[in-house]
C-alpha positions as semicolon CSV with decimal commas, in nm:
position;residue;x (nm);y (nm);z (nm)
1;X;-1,405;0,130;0,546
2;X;-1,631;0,439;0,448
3;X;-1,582;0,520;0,085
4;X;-1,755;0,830;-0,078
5;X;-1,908;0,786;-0,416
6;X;-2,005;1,064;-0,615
7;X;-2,183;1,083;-0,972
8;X;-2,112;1,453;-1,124
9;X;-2,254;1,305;-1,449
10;X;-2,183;1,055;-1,705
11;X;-2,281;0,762;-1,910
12;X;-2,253;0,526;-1,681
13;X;-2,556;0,693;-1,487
14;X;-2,772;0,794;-1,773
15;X;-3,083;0,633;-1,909
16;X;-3,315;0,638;-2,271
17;X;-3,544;0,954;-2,319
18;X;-3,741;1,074;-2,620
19;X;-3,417;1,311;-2,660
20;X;-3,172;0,999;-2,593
21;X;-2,994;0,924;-2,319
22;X;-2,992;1,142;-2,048
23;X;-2,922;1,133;-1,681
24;X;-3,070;0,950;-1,399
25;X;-3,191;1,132;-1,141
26;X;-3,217;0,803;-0,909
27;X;-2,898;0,688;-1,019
28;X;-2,770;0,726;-0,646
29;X;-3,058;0,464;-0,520
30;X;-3,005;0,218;-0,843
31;X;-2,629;0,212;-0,723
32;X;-2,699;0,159;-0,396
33;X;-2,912;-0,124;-0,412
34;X;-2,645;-0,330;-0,683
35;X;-2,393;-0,263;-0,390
36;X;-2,591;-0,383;-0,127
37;X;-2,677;-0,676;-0,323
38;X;-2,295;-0,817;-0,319
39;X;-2,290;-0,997;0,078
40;X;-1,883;-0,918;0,007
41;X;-1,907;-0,551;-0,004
42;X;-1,924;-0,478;0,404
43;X;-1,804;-0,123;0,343
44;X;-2,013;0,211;0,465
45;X;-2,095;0,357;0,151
46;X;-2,266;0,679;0,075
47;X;-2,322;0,761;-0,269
48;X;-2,405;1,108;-0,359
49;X;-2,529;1,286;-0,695
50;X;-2,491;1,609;-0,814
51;X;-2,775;1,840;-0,831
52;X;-2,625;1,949;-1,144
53;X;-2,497;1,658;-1,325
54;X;-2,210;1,768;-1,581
55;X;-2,197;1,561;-1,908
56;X;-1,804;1,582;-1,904
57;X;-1,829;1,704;-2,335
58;X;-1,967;2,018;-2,117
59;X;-1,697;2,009;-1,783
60;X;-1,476;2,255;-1,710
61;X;-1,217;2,392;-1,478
62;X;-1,459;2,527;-1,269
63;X;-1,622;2,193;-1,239
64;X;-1,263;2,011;-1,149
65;X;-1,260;2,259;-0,854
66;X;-1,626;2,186;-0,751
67;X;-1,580;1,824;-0,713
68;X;-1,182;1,867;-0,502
69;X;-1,378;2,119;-0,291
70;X;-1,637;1,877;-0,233
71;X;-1,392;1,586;-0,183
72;X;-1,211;1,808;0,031
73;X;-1,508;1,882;0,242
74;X;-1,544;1,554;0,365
75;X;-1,217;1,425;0,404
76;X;-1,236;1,397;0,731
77;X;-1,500;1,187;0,764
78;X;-1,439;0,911;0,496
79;X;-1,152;0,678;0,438
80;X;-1,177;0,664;0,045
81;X;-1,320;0,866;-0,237
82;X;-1,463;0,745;-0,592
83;X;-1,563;0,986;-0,871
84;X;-1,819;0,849;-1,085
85;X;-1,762;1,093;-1,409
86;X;-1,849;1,117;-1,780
87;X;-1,509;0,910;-2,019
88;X;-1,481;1,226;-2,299
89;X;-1,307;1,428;-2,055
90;X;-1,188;1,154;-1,784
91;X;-0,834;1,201;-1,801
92;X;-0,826;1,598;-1,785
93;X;-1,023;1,551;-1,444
94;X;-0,857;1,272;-1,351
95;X;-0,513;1,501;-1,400
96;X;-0,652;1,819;-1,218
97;X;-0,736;1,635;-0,891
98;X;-0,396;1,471;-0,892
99;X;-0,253;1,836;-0,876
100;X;-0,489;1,959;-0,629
101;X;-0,474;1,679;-0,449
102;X;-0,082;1,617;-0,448
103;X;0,062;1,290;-0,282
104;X;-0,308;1,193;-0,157
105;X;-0,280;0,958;0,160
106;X;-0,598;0,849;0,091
107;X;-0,748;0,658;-0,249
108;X;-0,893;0,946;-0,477
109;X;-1,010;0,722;-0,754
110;X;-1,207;0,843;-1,119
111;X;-1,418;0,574;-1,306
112;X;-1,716;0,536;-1,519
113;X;-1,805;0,337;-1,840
114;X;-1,873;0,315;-2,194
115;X;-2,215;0,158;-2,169
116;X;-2,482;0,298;-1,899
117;X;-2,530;0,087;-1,664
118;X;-2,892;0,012;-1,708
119;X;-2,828;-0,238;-2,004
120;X;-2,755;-0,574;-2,004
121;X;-2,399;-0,574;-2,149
122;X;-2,250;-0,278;-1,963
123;X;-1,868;-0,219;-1,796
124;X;-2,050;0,010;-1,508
125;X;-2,035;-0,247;-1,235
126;X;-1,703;-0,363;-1,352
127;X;-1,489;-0,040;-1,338
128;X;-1,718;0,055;-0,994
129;X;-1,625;-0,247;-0,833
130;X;-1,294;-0,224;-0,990
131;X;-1,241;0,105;-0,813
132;X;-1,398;-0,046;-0,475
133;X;-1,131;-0,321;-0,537
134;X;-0,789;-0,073;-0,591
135;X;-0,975;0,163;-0,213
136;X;-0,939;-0,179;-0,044
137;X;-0,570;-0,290;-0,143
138;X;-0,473;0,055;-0,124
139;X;-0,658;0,054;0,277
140;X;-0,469;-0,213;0,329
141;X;-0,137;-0,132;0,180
142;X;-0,122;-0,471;0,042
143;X;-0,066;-0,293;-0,322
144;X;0,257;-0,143;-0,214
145;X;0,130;0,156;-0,275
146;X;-0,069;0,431;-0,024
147;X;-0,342;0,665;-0,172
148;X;-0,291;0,882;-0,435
149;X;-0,547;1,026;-0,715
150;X;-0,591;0,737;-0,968
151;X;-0,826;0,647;-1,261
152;X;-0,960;0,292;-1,304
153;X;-1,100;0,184;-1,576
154;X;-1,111;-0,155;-1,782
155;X;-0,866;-0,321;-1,581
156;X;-0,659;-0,098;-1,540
157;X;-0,528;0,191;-1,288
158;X;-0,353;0,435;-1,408
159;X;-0,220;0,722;-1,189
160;X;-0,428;1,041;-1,244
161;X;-0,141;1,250;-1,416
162;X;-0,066;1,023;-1,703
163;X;-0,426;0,864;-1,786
164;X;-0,502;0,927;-2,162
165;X;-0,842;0,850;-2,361
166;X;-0,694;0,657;-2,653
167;X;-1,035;0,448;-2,795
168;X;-1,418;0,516;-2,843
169;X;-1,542;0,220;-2,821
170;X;-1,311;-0,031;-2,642
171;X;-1,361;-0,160;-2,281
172;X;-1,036;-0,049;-2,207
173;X;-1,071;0,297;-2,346
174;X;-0,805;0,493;-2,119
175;X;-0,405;0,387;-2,157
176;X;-0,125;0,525;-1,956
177;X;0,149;0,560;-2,274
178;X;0,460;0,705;-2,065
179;X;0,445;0,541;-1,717
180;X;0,364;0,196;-1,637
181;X;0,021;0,069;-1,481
182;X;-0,072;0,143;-1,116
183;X;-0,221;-0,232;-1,119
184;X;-0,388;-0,413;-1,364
185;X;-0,672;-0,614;-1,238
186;X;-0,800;-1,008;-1,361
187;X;-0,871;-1,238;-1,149
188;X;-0,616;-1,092;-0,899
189;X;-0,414;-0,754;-0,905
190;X;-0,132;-0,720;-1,056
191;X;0,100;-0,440;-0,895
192;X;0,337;-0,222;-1,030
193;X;0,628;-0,250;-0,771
194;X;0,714;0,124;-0,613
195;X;1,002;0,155;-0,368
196;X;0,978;0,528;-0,359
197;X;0,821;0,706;-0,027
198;X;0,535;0,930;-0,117
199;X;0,600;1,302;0,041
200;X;0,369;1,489;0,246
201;X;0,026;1,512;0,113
202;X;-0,042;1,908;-0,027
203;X;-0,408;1,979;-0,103
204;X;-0,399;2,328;-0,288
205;X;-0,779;2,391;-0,493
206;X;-0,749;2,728;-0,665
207;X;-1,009;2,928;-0,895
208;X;-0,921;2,845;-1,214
209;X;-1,017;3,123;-1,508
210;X;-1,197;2,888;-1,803
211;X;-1,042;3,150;-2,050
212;X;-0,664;3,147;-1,934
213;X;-0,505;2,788;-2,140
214;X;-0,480;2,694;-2,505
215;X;-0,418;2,443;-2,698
216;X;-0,221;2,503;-3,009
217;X;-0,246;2,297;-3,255
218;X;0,053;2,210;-3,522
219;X;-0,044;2,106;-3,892
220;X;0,118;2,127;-4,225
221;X;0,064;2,462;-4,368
222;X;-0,058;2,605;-4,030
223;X;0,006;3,019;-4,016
224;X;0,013;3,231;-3,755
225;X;-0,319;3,372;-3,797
226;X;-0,479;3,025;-3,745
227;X;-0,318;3,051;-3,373
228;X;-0,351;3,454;-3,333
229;X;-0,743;3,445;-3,177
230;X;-0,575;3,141;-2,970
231;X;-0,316;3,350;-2,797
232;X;-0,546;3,668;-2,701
233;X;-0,447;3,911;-2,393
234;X;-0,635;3,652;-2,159
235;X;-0,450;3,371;-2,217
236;X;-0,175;3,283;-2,034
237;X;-0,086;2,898;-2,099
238;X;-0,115;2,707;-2,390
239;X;-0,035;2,357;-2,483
240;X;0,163;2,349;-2,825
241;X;0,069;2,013;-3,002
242;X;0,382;1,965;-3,202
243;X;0,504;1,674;-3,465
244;X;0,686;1,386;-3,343
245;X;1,028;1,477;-3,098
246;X;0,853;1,845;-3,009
247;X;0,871;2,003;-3,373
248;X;0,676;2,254;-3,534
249;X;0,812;2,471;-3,887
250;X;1,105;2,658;-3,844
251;X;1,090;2,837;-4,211
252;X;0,770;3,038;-4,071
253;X;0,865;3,306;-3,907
254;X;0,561;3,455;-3,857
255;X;0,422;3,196;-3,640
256;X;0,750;3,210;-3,446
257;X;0,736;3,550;-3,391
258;X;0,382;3,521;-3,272
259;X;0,559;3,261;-3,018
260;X;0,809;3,485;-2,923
261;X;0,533;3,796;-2,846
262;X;0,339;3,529;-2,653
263;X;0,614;3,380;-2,379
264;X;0,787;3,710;-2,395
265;X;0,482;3,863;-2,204
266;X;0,441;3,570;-2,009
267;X;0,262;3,292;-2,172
268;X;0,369;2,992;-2,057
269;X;0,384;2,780;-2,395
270;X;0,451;2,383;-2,304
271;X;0,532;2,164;-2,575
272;X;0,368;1,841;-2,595
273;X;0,391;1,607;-2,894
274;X;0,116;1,484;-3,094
275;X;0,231;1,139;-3,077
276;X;0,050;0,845;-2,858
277;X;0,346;0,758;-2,697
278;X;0,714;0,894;-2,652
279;X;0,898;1,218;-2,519
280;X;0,942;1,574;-2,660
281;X;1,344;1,619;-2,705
282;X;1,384;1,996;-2,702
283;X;1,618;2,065;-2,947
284;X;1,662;1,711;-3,072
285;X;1,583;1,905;-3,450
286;X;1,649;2,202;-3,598
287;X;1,291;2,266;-3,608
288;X;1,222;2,214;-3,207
289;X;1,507;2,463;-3,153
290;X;1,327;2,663;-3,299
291;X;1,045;2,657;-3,074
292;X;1,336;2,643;-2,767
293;X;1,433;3,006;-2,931
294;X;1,085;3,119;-2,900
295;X;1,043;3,052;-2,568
296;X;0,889;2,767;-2,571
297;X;0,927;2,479;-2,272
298;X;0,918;2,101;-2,292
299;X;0,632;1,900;-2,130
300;X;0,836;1,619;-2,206
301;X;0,591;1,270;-2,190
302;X;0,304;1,390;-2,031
303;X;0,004;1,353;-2,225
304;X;-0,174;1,675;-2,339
305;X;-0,438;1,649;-2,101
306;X;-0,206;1,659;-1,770
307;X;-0,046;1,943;-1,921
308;X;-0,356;2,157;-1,974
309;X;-0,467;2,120;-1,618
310;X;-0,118;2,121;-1,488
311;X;-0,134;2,503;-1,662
312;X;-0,461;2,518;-1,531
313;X;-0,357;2,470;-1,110
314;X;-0,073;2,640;-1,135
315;X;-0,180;2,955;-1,307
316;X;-0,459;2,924;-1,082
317;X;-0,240;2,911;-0,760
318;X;-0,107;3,254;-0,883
319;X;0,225;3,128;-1,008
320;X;0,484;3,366;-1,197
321;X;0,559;3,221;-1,574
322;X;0,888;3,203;-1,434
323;X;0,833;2,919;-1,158
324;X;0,559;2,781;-1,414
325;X;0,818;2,661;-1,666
326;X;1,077;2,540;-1,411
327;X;0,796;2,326;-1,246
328;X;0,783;2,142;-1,616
């Protein structure tokens, strides 16, 4: 098997300067060489860094499309793809290539790790070979499962659309809350049965305008102004981050107003709740009709993150606000 590896950036490639840690430029090489050290590990591997390495605190959607274009580049000529990438903004990557690359036939998968790998007591290797580990069962079909754009990390594989960065410091820093595991790896793997046949694989990589989603956030006392500079003529999707069920205050009806203005001239407003876990129930409360009123439309469970780039692609494929809130 030929599996791709590429570093855009990322602890797990960095190493100690007089400014702290920063990244390797012979990361690629240091890689290499641990691979070709395990007598296991017959694959073809070509490992590949950035010339620009993106610290992910600094990535953006422009940087989501660089790495699908250059995925898509050479899809012909490897059977497997792993994105080495920075944890702090994981999951939002992680969610952008699963829309751009939609029902994947081949293994698309995102790691990287809380500790660099040049120390002693590092995850690095672990969530690389982890990866390695989910291309080959996935090659081999013996997982149940065919492809698809996945993260791996700590264990644990999470499809790309519902991976969520819920701890600093823990090994196992990324959950799936909604949607059960991929696999979860020990010893063995540990599949999540699937009897459902993927559809055709759709690879769609638009420009995406870094100024055209939101987030808005909900908190007690917030006021309209607070979300005003938020929803400016550019803008065109925002993520509402609402209490519990999909709630924000009713009694303001300022802030709904400014809701109103927003999806009336096309803003495509999804709410997502603030929660760690659960659904939003539009309508459930008099306070998330409210937002229902407004124009507002349920993301249901997906975590904030998928819903950001989900805005993202499909503003970026051109979409009308129309088909926008149906696809939710």
């Amino acid at each position: 098997m030929k599996i791709y590896i590429a570093y855009t950036g990322g602890t797990i490639g960095m190493v100690p300067s007089e400014q702290g840690l920063v990244p390797d430029v012979a990361f690629a090489d240091h890689l290499a060489k641990q691979l070709n050290g395990f007598d296991e590990l017959t694959h073809d591997f070509v490992i590949q860094s950035y010339p620009d390495l993106i610290d992910s605190s600094n990535a953006a959607p422009k940087d989501w499309t660089m790495i699908a274009r250059d995925i898509d580049s050479k899809w012909q000529e490897f059977d497997a793809f792993i994105v080495l990438h920075g944890t702090d903004t994981m999951a939002y990557t992680a969610a952008a290539l699963s829309f751009m690359f939609a029902d994947s036939d081949k293994s698309i998968i995102v790691t990287g790790s809380q500790v660099p790998m040049f120390k002693a007591r590092t995850d690095a290797m672990i969530n690389v070979l982890g990866a390695i580990s989910a291309c080959e069962a996935f090659a081999s079909e013996g997982s149940g499962h065919v492809g698809g754009v996945s993260l791996f990390f700590g264990g644990r594989l999470i499809k790309g659309d519902r991976a969520h960065k819920g701890h600093t410091s823990d090994w196992q820093a990324f959950s799936s809350p909604n949607c059960p595991e991929r696999g979860l790896l020990g010893i063995d793997w540990c599949w999540q049965e699937s009897s459902q046949a993927a559809p055709p694989m759709t690879v769609q990589i638009p420009e995406m305008a870094e100024d055209a989603v939101t987030i808005l956030p909900v908190f007690p006392g917030v006021q309209a102004e607070h979300w005003q500079g938020l929803l400016n003529e550019k803008v065109k999707g925002a993520v509402l981050l609402s209490y519990g069920a999909g709630n924000a205050p009713d009694k303001n009806a300022d802030l709904l107003a400014l809701l109103k203005t927003a999806t009336d001239r096309g803003v495509v407003v999804v709410n997502i709740s603030q929660c760690g876990a659960g659904s939003v129930v539009a309508g459930a409360y008099a306070a998330g009709s409210a937002l229902v009123e407004a124009g507002v439309t349920s993301g249901k469970d997906m975590t904030y993150e998928a819903a950001f780039a989900k805005l993202h692609f499909l503003i970026g494929l051109g979409l009308s606000s129309k088909v926008i809130r149906e696809s939710f």
